[in-house]
C-alpha positions in Angstrom: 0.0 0.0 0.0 2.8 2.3 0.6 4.5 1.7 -2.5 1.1 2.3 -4.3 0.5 5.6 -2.5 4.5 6.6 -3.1 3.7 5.8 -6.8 0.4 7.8 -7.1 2.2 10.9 -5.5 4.8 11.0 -7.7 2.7 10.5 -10.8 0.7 13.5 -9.2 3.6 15.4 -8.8 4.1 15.0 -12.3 1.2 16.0 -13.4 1.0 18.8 -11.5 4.5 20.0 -12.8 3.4 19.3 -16.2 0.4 21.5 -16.1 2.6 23.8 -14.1 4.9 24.0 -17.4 2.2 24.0 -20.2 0.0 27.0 -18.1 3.5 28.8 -17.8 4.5 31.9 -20.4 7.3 29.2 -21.3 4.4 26.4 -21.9 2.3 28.8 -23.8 5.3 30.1 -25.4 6.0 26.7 -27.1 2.6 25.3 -27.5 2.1 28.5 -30.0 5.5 27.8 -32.2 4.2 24.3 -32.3 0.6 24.9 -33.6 2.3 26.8 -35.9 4.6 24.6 -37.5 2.0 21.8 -37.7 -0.8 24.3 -39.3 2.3 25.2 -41.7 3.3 21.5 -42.4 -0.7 20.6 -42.7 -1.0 22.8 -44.8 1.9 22.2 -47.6 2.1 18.6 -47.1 -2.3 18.1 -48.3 -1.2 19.2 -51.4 1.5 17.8 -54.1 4.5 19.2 -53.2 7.6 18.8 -56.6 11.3 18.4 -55.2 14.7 17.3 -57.1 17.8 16.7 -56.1 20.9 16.0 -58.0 23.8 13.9 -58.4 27.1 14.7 -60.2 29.8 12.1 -61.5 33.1 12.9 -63.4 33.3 9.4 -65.4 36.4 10.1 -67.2 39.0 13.5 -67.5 41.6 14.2 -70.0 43.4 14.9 -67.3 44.1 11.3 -66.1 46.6 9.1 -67.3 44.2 6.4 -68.3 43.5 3.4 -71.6 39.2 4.0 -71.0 37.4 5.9 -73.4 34.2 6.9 -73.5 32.2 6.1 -76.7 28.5 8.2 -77.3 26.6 8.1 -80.6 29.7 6.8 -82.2 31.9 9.6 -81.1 34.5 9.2 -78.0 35.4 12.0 -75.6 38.0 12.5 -73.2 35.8 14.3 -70.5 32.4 12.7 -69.8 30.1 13.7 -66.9 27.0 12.2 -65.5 24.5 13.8 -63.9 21.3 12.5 -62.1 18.1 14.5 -61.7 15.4 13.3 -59.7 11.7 14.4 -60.0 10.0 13.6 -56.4 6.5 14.1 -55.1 7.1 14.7 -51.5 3.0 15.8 -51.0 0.2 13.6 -50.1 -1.9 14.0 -53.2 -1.2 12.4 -56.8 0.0 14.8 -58.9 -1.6 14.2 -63.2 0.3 14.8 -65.8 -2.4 16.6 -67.5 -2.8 19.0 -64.7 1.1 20.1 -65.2 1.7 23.0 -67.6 2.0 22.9 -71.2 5.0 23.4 -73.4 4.9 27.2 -74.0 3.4 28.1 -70.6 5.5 26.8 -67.9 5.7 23.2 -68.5 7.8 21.0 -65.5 11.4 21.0 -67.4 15.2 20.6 -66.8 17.4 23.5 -67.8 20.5 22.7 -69.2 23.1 25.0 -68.4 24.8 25.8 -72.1 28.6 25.5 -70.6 27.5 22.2 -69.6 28.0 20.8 -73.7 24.9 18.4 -73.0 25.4 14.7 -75.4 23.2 12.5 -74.5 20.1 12.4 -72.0 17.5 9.5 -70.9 14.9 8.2 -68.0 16.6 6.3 -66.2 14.1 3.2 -65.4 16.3 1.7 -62.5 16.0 4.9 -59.9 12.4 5.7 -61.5 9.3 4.6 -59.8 7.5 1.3 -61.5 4.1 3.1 -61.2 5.4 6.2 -63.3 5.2 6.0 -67.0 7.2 8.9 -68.7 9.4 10.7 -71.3 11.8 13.5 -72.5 10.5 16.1 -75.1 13.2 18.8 -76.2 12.0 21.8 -75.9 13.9 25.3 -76.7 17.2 23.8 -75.2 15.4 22.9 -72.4 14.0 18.7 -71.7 10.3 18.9 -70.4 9.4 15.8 -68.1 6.0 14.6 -69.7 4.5 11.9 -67.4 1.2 10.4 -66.6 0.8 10.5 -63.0 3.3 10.7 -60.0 2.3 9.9 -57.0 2.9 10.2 -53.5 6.2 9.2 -52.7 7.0 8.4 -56.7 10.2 9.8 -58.6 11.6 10.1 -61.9 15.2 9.9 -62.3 16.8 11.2 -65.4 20.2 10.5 -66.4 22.5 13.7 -68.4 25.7 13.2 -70.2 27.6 16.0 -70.6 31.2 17.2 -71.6 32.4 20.4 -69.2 31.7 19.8 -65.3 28.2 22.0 -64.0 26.4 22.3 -61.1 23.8 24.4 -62.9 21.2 21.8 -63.9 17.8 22.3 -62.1 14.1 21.4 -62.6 11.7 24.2 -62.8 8.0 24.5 -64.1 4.5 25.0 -62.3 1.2 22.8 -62.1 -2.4 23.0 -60.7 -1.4 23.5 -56.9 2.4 23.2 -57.6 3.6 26.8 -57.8 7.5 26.0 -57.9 9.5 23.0 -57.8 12.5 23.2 -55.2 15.9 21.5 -55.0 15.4 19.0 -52.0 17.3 19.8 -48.5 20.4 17.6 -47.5 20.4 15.6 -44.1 22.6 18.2 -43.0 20.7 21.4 -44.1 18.0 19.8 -42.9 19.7 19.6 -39.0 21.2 22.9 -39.4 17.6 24.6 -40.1 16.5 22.7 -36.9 19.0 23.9 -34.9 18.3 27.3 -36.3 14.7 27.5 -35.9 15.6 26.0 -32.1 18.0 28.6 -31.4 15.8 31.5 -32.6 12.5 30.2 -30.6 14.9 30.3 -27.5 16.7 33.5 -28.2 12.9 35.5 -29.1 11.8 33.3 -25.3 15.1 34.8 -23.8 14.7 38.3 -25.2 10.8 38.5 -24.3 11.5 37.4 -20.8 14.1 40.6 -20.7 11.9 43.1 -21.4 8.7 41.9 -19.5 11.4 42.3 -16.6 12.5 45.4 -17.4 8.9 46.7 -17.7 
């Protein structure tokens, strides 16, 4: 019985600290960043939401002392690089194909940088989604992504060839509730705009607390 009763204090005491915290400016303070990032994330994440990242590979450089060559259409080249866009739907809602731009408005595209010497381009079926059925249309320099649907949690990978090294490929383009396509966060942007956001909520808590002092 006295172990029961020592129990039920402490989860009282608990309790009582808990509601304590939550009733507290601090509490209230928190609880109002929190409804806020949720309402924010609700919000975004109901709708499809169009990310890419990108992957860059030097296959072969003049510059090596090496016997490979790298053969394309017939032709060989002594610099070859190979980079990998991928097309992901990050949203909770299917996103059609016939719902995305048309060529000549704003149609979802990858911009090829004109340093980059682009040779050869094409989907790449192993890193692409089963479900997804889809194809590269030149367009204007440009190679739109025409697709039937891509849904949630579905990619299309797309594999460039090119001769000079660049960093400047991107996907761009707009569609019925897709207003811009963004290049996907890292694992460590993604930390360091935690640790940002964290260290702004406590600084704003810190500086608030200040001047209701001083007042």
């Amino acid at each position: 019985m006295r172990r029961f009763s020592s129990a039920r204090k402490d989860y009282l005491h608990v309790m009582s600290a808990l509601w304590d915290f939550f009733t507290s400016k601090t509490g209230a303070f928190f609880i109002g960043v929190g409804a806020i990032v949720i309402g924010m994330y609700q919000f975004y994440i109901s709708k499809p939401i169009l990310e890419y990242e990108a992957e860059h590979t030097n296959i072969i450089s003049a510059a090596d002392v090496s016997d490979l060559k790298v053969t394309v259409k017939e032709k060989e080249y002594k610099d070859m690089y190979l980079t990998t866009l991928t097309l992901l739907n990050t949203g909770s809602q299917a996103l059609d194909g016939g719902d995305v731009s048309k060529i000549g408005h704003d149609p979802i595209r990858i911009i090829v940088p004109e340093d980059a010497r682009l040779v050869a381009y094409n989907i790449n079926n192993k890193q692409t989604s089963p479900a997804v059925s889809a194809k590269l249309v030149p367009y204007e320099g440009d190679i739109v992504i025409d697709f039937d649907y891509l849904n949630p949690d579905n990619q299309i990978a797309v594999t460039l060839l090119h001769e000079k090294e660049s960093d400047n490929f991107e996907i761009v383009g707009s569609a019925v509730n897709v207003n811009s396509i963004s290049k996907a966060w890292s694992p460590v942007q993604k930390r360091e705009m935690i640790i940002g956001v964290l260290s702004i909520c406590f600084a704003l808590y810190i500086f608030t607390n200040i001047l209701v002092r001083k007042s």
